[in-house]
C-alpha positions, 0 to 999 in steps of 0.5 A, spaced: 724 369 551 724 366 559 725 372 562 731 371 568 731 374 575 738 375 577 738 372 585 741 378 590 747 374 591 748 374 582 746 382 582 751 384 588 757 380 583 755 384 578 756 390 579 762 389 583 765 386 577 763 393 574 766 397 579 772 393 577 772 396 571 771 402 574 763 403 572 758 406 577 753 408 572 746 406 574 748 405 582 742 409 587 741 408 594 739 399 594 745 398 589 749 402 594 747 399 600 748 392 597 755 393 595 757 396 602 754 392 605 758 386 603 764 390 605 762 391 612 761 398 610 756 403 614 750 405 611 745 409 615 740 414 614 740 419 618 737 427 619 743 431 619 745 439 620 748 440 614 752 446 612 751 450 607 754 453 602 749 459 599 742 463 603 737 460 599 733 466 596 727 465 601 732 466 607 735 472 604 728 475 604 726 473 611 732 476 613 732 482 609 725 484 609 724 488 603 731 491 603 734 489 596 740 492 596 744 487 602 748 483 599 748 475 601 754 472 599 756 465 600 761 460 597 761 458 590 767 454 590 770 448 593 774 449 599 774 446 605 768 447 610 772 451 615 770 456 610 763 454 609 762 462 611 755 466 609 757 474 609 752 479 609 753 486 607 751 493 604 755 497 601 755 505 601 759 510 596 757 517 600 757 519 608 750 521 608 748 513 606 753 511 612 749 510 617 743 507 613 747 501 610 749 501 617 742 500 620 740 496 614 746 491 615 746 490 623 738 490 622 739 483 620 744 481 624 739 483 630 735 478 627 740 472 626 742 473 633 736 472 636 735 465 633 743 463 633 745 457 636 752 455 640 752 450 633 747 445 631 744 439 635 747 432 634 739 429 633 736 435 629 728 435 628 728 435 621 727 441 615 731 445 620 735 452 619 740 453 624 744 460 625 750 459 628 758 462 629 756 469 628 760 474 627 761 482 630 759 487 625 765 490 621 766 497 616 771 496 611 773 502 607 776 501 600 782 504 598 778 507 591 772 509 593 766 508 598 766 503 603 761 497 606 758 494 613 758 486 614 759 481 618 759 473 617 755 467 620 753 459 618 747 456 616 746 449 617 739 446 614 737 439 617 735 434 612 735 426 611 742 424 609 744 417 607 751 416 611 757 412 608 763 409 613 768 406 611 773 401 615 778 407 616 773 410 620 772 416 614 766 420 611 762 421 606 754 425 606 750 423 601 745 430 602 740 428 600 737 420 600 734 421 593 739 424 589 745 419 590 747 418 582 747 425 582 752 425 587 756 419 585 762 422 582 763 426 588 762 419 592 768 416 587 773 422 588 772 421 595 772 413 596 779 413 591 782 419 595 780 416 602 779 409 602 781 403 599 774 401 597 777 398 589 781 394 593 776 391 597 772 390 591 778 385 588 779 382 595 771 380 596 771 377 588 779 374 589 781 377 583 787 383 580 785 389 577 781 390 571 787 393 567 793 387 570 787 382 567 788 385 561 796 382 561 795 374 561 794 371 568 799 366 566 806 371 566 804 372 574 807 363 574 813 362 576 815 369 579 817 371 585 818 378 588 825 380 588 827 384 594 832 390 592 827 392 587 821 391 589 818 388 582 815 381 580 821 377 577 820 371 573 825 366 576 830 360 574 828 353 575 823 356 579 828 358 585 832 365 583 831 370 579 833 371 572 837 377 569 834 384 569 835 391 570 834 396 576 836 403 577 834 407 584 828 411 582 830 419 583 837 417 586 841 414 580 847 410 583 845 404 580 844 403 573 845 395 570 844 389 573 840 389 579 843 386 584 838 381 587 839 377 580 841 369 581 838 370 589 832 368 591 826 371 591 823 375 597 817 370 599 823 365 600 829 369 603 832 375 605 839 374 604 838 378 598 837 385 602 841 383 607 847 382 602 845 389 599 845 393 606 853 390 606 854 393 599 851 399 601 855 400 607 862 399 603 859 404 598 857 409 603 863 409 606 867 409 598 863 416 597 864 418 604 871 418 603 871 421 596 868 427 599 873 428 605 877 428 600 875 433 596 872 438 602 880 437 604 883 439 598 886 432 595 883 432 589 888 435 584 885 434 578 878 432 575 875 430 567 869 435 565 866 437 558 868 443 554 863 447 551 863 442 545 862 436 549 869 435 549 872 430 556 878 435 557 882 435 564 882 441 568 887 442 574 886 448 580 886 455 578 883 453 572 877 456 569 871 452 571 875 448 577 871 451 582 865 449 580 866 443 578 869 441 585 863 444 589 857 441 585 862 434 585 861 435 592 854 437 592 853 430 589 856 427 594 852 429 598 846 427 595 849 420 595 851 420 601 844 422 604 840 416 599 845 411 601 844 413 608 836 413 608 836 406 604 840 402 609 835 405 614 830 402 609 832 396 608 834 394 615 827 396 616 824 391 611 830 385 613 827 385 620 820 385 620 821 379 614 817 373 615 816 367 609 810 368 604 807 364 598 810 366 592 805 371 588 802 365 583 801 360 589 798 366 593 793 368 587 792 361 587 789 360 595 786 366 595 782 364 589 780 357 593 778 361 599 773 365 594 770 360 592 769 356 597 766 361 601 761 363 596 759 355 595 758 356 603 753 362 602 749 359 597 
């Protein structure tokens, strides 16, 4: 069997198409480097004063000296760094022990300020400890029994680290240089979270994501983008847009037939939206009318349901009108503040409007670019 060795242009579109599919298993610092690379991503090493989260045991002990009985306790869990905090404590029930917890506590805390920094250095020497934001030795007493001495400071510890920039100018540390699979879970929350790495990775290979693959690439042919709702629409004789549904996600005032059916798609034309802002309009001031109407008193007489479910009409005075009047009001209200937010929005979108290609025309260009760069490259 003729062994194959991938090229690194062959290896780097691998494992793209892997992380495509959501898959970093495998990835050290090369595959990272490579990756990133190619995304005009930063990548560097570095020595770096990393804040820590716990004393390590050899600390403790040089502090402490054989003083077992003073506690260093760090952060076990995850929050931010503002409060990356080690506390350093002695705790005492009697009074006759007050004086020698208090001399045990500010004994280490004498050490610590002697070797304290104003923070640590930009450029650090490597394998360094450094003591810092040291805070005053305090007494707290507790309201059972007892009481402790202590104080707070942080602990920075400089080390390589492998630094990753993205283009939004964020940040991520890997640690330790040669643990980067162990800390790749932690890399992929924060690459999600943070940055658009996944759709960069699309955009460099020119394709869709790996779960809108899974649909059949030809039902993108032949849509367009309509402009009220926002979603893809397959299109009438490749101009308008067919029949379909729309309903205002959380507001509820529009249920049916979308009104940009018949009109062109939004790549082509605006006049869907701007006919939409008029009909807002008019109902923005139907409902306002309405709700002047019942804040006046005009209203005489309103249909709600019964306890069995039964539409029945009530009058003023009768049981349940009071609350049937404020919670129509309250609605009103509602609609009134989403309909008034919509025209804003869509008046915002009408005025930055510009022609596109259609979706099925634009995956298709971009399609070509790839390809032409990558036969350019090779």
């Amino acid at each position: 069997m003729k062994l194959v060795h991938l090229t690194e242009s062959d290896e780097l579109n691998d494992t793209l198409l892997k992380i495509r599919k959501g898959s970093f298993a495998g990835f050290n610092k090369k595959k990272l480097e490579m990756v990133l690379g190619a995304l005009n991503w930063g990548v560097t090493d570095r020595i770096s004063a990393i804040l820590q989260k716990r004393c390590p045991g050899k600390i403790e002990r040089e502090l402490a000296g054989t003083d077992t009985r003073v506690r260093f306790d760090g952060v076990y869990k995850d929050v931010p760094e503002s409060q990356f905090y080690i506390t350093v404590s002695k705790y005492y029930r009697e009074d006759d022990e007050r004086e020698k917890a208090k001399a045990a506590v500010e004994a280490v805390h004498a050490k610590i300020k002697a070797l304290e920094v104003p923070e640590p250095v930009e450029s650090p020497k490597k394998n360094k400890f450094f003591y810092w934001d040291l805070g005053h030795v305090v007494e707290e007493k507790f309201p059972s029994n007892g009481a402790e001495f202590k104080f707070k400071f942080r602990l920075s510890y400089s080390t390589e680290v492998l630094s990753i920039k993205a283009p939004n100018g964020k940040e991520f540390i890997f640690g330790k240089i040669d643990s980067v699979s162990e800390n790749m879970n932690d890399f992929i929350s924060w690459a999600t979270k943070e940055t658009s790495l996944k759709q960069e990775v699309l955009d460099y290979l020119g394709m869709e994501s790996h779960e809108a693959a899974k649909k059949a690439e030809r039902t993108r042919e032949n849509t367009g983008t309509c402009g009220v709702c926002g979603h893809e629409q397959k299109l009438k004789n490749g101009k308008t847009l067919v029949l379909h549904g729309y309903q205002r996600p959380g507001h509820g005032y529009i249920v049916g037939d979308c009104f940009g059916v018949g009109y062109q798609p939004w790549e082509k034309s605006k006049e869907a939206v701007v006919d939409y802002i008029k009909a807002l309009e008019k109902m923005l001031k139907q409902r306002t009318e309405q709700l002047g109407k019942f804040e006046n008193g005009e209203v005489k007489s309103l249909h709600v349901k019964d306890r069995s479910g039964k539409i029945v009409q009530i009058a003023p005075g009768d049981k349940g009108w009071e609350a049937a009047v404020n919670g129509n009001i309250q609605n009103l209200k509602n609609e009134i503040r989403y309909i008034g937010q919509d025209i804003a929005m869509y008046e915002g979108r009408v005025e930055k409007w510009e022609e596109q290609d259609l979706p099925w025309d634009k995956i298709q260009k971009h399609k070509a670019a790839v390809q032409h760069r990558n036969t350019k490259g090779a």
